[in-house]
OpenMM code with the backbone's topology and positions (N, CA, C; nanometers):
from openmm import Vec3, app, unit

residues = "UNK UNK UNK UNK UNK UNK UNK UNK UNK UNK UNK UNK UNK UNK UNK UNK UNK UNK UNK UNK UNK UNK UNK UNK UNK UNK UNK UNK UNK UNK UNK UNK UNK UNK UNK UNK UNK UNK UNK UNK UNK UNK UNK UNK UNK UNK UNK UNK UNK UNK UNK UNK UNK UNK UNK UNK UNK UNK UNK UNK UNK UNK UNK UNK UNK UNK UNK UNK UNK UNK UNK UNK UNK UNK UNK UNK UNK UNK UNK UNK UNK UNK UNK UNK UNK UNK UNK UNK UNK".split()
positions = [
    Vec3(5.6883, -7.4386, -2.8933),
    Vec3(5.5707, -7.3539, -2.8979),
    Vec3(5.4483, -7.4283, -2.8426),
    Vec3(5.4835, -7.5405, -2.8538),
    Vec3(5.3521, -7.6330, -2.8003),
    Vec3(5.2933, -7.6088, -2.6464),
    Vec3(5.4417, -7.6119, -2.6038),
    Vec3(5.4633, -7.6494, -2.4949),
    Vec3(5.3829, -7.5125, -2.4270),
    Vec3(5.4177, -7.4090, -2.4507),
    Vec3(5.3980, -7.2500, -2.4203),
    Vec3(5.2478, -7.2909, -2.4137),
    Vec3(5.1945, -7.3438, -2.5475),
    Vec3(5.0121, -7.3149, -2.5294),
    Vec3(4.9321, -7.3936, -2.4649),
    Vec3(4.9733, -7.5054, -2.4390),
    Vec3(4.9521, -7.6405, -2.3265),
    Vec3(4.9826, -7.5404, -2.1789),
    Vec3(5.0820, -7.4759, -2.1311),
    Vec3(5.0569, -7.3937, -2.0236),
    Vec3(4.9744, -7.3439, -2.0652),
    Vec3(4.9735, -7.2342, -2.0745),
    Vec3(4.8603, -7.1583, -2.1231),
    Vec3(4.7022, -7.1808, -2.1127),
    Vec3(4.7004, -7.2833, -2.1880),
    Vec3(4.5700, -7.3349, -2.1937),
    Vec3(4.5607, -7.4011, -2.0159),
    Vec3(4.6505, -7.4754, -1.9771),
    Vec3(4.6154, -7.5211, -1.8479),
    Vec3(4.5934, -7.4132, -1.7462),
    Vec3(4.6820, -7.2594, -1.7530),
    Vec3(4.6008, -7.1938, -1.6790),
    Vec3(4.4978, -7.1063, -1.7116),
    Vec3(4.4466, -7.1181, -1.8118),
    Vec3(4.2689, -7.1031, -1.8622),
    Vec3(4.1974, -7.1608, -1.7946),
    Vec3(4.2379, -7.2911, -1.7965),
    Vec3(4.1353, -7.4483, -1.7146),
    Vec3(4.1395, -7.3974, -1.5879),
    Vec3(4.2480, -7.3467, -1.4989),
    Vec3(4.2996, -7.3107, -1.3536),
    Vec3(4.1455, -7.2016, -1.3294),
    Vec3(4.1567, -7.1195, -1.4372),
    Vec3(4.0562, -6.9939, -1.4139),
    Vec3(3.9107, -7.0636, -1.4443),
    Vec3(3.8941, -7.1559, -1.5463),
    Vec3(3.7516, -7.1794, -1.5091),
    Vec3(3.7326, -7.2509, -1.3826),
    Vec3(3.8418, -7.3508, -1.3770),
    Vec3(3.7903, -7.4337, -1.2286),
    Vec3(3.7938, -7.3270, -1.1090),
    Vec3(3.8313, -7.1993, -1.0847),
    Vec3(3.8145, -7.1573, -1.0144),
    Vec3(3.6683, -7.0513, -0.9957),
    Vec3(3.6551, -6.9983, -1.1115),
    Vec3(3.5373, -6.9450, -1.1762),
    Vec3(3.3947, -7.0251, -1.1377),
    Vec3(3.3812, -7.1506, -1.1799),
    Vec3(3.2848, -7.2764, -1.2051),
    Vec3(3.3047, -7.2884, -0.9969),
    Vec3(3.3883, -7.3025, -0.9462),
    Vec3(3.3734, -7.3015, -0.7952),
    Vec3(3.2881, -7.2117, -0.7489),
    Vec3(3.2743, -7.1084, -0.7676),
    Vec3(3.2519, -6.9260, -0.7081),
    Vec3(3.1157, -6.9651, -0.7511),
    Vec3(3.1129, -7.0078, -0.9010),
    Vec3(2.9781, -6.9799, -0.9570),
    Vec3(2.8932, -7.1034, -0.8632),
    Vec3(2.8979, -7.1681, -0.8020),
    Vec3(2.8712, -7.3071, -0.8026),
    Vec3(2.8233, -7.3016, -0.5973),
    Vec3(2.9093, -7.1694, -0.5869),
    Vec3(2.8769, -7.1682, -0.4507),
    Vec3(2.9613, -7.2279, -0.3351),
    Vec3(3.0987, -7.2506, -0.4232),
    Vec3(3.2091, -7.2954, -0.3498),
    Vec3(3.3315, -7.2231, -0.3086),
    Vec3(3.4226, -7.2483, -0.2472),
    Vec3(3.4964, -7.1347, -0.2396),
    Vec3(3.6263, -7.1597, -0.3326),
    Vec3(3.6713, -7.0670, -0.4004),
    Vec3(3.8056, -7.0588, -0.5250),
    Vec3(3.8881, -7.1859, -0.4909),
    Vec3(3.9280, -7.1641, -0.3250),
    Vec3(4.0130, -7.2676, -0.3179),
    Vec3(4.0344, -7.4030, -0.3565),
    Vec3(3.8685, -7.4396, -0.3167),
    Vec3(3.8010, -7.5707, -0.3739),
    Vec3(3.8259, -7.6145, -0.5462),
    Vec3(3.7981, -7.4988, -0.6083),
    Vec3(3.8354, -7.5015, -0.7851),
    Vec3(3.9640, -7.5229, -0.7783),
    Vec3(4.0587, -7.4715, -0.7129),
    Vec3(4.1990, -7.4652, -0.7851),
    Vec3(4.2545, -7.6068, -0.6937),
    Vec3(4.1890, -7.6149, -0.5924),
    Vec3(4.2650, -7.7657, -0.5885),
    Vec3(4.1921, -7.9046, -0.6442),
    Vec3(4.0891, -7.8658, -0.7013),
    Vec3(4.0034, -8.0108, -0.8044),
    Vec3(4.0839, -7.9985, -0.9130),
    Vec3(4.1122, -7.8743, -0.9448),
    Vec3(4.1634, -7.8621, -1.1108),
    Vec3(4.3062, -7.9527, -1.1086),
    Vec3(4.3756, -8.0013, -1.0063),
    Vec3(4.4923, -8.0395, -1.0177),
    Vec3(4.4857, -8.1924, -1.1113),
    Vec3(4.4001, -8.2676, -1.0603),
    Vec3(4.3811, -8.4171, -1.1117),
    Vec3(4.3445, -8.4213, -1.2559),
    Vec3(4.2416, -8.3089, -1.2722),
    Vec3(4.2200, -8.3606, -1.4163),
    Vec3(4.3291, -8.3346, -1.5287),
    Vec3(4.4077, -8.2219, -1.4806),
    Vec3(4.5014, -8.1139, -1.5380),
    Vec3(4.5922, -8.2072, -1.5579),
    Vec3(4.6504, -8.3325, -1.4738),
    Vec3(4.7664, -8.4432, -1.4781),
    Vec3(4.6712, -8.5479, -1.5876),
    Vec3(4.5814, -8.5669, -1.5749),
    Vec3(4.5364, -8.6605, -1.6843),
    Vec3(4.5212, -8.5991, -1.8039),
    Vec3(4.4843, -8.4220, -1.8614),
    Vec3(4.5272, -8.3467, -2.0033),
    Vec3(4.6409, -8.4001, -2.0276),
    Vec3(4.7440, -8.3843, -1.8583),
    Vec3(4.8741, -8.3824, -1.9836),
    Vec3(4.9555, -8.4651, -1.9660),
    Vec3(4.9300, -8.6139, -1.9766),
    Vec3(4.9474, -8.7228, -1.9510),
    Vec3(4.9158, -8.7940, -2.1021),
    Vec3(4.7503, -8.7403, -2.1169),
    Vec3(4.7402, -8.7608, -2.2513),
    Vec3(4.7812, -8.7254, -2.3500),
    Vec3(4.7993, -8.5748, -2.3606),
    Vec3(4.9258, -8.4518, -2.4284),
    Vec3(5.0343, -8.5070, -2.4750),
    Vec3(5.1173, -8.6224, -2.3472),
    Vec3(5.2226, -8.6803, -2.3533),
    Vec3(5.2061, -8.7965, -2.4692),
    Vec3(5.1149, -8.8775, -2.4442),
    Vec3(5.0714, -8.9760, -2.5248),
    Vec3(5.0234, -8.9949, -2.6521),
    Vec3(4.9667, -8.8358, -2.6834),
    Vec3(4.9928, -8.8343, -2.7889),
    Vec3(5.1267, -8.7755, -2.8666),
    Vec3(5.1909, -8.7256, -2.8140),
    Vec3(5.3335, -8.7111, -2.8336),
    Vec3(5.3831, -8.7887, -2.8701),
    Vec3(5.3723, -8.8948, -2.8202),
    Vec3(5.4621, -9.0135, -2.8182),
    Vec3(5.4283, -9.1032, -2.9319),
    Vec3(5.3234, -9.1206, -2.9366),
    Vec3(5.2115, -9.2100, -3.0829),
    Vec3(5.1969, -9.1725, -3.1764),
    Vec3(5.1618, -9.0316, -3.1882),
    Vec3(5.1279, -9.0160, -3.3147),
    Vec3(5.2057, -8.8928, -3.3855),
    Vec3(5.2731, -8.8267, -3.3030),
    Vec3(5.4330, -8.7249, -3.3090),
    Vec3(5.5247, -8.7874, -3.3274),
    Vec3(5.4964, -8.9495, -3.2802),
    Vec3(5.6736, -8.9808, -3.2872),
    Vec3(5.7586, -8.9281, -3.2127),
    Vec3(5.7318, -8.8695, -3.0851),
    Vec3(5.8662, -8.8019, -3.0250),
    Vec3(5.8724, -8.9118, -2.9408),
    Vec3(6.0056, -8.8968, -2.8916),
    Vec3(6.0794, -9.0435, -2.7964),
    Vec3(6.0130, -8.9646, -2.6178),
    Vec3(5.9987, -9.0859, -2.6260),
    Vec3(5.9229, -9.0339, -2.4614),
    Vec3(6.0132, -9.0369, -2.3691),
    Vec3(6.2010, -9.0146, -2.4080),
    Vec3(6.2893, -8.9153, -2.3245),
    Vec3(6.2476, -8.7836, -2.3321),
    Vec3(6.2291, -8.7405, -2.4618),
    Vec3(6.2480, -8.5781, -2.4849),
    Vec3(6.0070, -8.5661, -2.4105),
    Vec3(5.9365, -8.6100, -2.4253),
    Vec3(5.8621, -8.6155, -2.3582),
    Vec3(5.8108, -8.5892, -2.2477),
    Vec3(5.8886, -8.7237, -2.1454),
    Vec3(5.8661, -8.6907, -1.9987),
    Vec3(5.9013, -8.5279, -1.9338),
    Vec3(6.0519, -8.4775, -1.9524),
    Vec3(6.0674, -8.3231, -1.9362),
    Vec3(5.9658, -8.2660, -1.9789),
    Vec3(5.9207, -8.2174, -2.1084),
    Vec3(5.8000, -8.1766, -2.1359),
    Vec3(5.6674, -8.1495, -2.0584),
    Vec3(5.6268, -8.2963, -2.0408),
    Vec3(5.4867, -8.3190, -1.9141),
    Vec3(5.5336, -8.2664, -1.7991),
    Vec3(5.6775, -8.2697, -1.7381),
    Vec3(5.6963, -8.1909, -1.6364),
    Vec3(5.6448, -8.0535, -1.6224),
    Vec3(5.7013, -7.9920, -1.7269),
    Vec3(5.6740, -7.8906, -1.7385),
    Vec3(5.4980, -7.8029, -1.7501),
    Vec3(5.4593, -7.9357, -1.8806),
    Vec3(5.3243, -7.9153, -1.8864),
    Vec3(5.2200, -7.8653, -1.7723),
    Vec3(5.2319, -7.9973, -1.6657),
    Vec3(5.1744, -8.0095, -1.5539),
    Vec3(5.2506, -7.9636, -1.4581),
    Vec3(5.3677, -7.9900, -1.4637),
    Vec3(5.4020, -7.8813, -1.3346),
    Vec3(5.3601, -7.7424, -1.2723),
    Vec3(5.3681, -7.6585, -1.3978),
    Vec3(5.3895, -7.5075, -1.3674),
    Vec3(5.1859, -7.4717, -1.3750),
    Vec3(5.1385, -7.5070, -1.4301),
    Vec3(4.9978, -7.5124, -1.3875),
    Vec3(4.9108, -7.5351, -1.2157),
    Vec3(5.0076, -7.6584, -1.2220),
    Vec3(5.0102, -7.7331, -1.0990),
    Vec3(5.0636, -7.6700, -0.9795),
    Vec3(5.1459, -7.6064, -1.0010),
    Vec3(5.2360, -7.5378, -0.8382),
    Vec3(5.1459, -7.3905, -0.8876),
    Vec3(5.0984, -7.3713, -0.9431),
    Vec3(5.0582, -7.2081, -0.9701),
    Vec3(4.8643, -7.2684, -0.8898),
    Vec3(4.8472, -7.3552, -0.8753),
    Vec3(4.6897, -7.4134, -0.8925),
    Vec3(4.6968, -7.4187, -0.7362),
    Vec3(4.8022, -7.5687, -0.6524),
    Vec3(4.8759, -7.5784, -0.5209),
    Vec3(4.8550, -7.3836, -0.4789),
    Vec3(4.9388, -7.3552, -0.5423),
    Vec3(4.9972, -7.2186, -0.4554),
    Vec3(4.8857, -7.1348, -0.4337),
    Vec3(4.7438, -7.0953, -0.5657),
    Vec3(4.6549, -7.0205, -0.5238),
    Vec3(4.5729, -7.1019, -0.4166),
    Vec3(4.5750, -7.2702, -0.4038),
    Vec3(4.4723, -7.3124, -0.3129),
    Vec3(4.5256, -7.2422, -0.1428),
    Vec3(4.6334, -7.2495, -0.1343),
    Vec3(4.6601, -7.2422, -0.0045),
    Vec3(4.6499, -7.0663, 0.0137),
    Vec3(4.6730, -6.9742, -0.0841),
    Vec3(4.6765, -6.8876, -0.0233),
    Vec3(4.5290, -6.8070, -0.0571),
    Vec3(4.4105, -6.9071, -0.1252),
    Vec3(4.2997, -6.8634, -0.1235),
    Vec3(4.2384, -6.9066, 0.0045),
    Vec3(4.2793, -7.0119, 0.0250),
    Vec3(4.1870, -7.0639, 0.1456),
    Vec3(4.2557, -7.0178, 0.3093),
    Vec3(4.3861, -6.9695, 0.2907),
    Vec3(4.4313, -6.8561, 0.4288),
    Vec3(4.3727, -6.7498, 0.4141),
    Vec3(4.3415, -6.6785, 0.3316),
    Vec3(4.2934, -6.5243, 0.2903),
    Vec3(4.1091, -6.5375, 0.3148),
    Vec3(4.0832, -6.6620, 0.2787),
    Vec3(3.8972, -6.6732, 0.3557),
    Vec3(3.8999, -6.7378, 0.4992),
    Vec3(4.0179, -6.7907, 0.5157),
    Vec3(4.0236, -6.8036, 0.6791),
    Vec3(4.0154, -6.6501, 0.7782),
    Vec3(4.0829, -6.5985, 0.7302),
    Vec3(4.1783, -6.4806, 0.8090),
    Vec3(4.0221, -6.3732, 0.8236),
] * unit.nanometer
topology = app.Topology()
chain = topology.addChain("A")
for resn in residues:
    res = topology.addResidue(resn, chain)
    for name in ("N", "CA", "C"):
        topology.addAtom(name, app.Element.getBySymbol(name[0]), res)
Protein backbone atom coordinates (compact mmCIF):
# COMPACT_ATOMS: atom_id res chain seq x y z
CA UNK A 1 0.00 0.00 0.00
CA UNK A 2 2.93 2.16 0.51
CA UNK A 3 4.15 1.67 -2.47
CA UNK A 4 0.65 2.71 -4.37
CA UNK A 5 0.84 6.22 -2.35
CA UNK A 6 4.59 7.02 -2.98
CA UNK A 7 3.32 6.74 -6.82
CA UNK A 8 0.75 8.61 -6.29
CA UNK A 9 2.13 11.20 -4.44
CA UNK A 10 5.07 11.33 -7.08
CA UNK A 11 2.58 12.01 -9.71
CA UNK A 12 1.06 14.95 -7.64
CA UNK A 13 4.79 16.34 -7.55
CA UNK A 14 4.76 15.54 -11.67
CA UNK A 15 1.55 17.99 -11.68
CA UNK A 16 2.93 20.67 -9.55
CA UNK A 17 6.29 20.69 -11.34
CA UNK A 18 4.43 21.05 -14.29
CA UNK A 19 1.85 23.57 -12.95
CA UNK A 20 4.83 25.78 -11.04
CA UNK A 21 6.49 25.71 -14.90
CA UNK A 22 3.25 27.30 -16.72
CA UNK A 23 2.87 29.45 -13.68
CA UNK A 24 6.46 30.61 -13.77
CA UNK A 25 6.37 31.34 -17.48
CA UNK A 26 7.95 28.21 -18.66
CA UNK A 27 6.85 25.72 -20.82
CA UNK A 28 5.19 22.17 -19.10
CA UNK A 29 7.89 20.43 -20.72
CA UNK A 30 10.52 22.21 -18.74
CA UNK A 31 8.46 21.09 -15.27
CA UNK A 32 8.16 17.56 -16.15
CA UNK A 33 11.67 17.12 -17.07
CA UNK A 34 13.19 19.10 -13.72
CA UNK A 35 10.76 17.02 -11.74
CA UNK A 36 12.78 13.88 -12.68
CA UNK A 37 15.99 14.55 -10.31
CA UNK A 38 14.39 15.55 -7.37
CA UNK A 39 11.69 12.71 -7.67
CA UNK A 40 15.02 10.03 -7.66
CA UNK A 41 16.32 11.74 -4.55
CA UNK A 42 12.28 11.39 -2.67
CA UNK A 43 12.72 8.01 -3.45
CA UNK A 44 16.04 7.15 -2.75
CA UNK A 45 15.34 8.56 0.57
CA UNK A 46 11.85 6.58 0.76
CA UNK A 47 14.29 3.68 0.23
CA UNK A 48 16.45 4.64 3.12
CA UNK A 49 14.20 4.97 5.22
CA UNK A 50 12.93 1.62 4.51
CA UNK A 51 15.84 0.21 5.12
CA UNK A 52 16.74 2.02 8.74
CA UNK A 53 14.12 2.49 10.38
CA UNK A 54 11.44 -0.31 8.71
CA UNK A 55 13.94 -2.77 8.88
CA UNK A 56 13.19 -4.02 5.46
CA UNK A 57 16.27 -5.80 3.74
CA UNK A 58 17.32 -3.60 0.96
CA UNK A 59 16.72 -6.83 -1.46
CA UNK A 60 12.99 -6.55 -1.05
CA UNK A 61 13.74 -2.54 -1.28
CA UNK A 62 15.68 -1.91 -4.33
CA UNK A 63 12.47 -3.53 -6.57
CA UNK A 64 10.37 -1.22 -4.68
CA UNK A 65 12.44 2.20 -5.58
CA UNK A 66 12.22 0.78 -9.00
CA UNK A 67 9.04 0.97 -9.03
CA UNK A 68 8.72 4.09 -6.86
CA UNK A 69 10.74 6.16 -9.28
CA UNK A 70 10.32 4.45 -12.20
CA UNK A 71 6.69 4.73 -13.14
CA UNK A 72 6.62 8.52 -12.13
CA UNK A 73 9.69 8.84 -14.05
CA UNK A 74 8.78 7.27 -17.58
CA UNK A 75 5.21 8.94 -17.11
CA UNK A 76 7.36 12.58 -16.36
CA UNK A 77 10.21 11.40 -19.60
CA UNK A 78 7.07 10.56 -21.67
CA UNK A 79 4.94 13.89 -21.01
CA UNK A 80 8.38 15.92 -21.57
CA UNK A 81 8.81 14.74 -25.03
CA UNK A 82 5.42 14.76 -26.09
CA UNK A 83 4.80 18.26 -24.47
CA UNK A 84 7.60 19.78 -26.03
CA UNK A 85 6.65 18.08 -29.84
CA UNK A 86 3.04 19.35 -29.41
CA UNK A 87 4.62 23.27 -28.68
CA UNK A 88 6.97 22.60 -31.46
CA UNK A 89 4.41 21.54 -34.07
Amino acid sequence: MHTLKMVVAGLAGLGVFILAATLLGRRAADGARIFILPWLAASVINMVIGVYWASVPLSTEIPVLVVVFGVPAAIAWYLARWLRARSEA
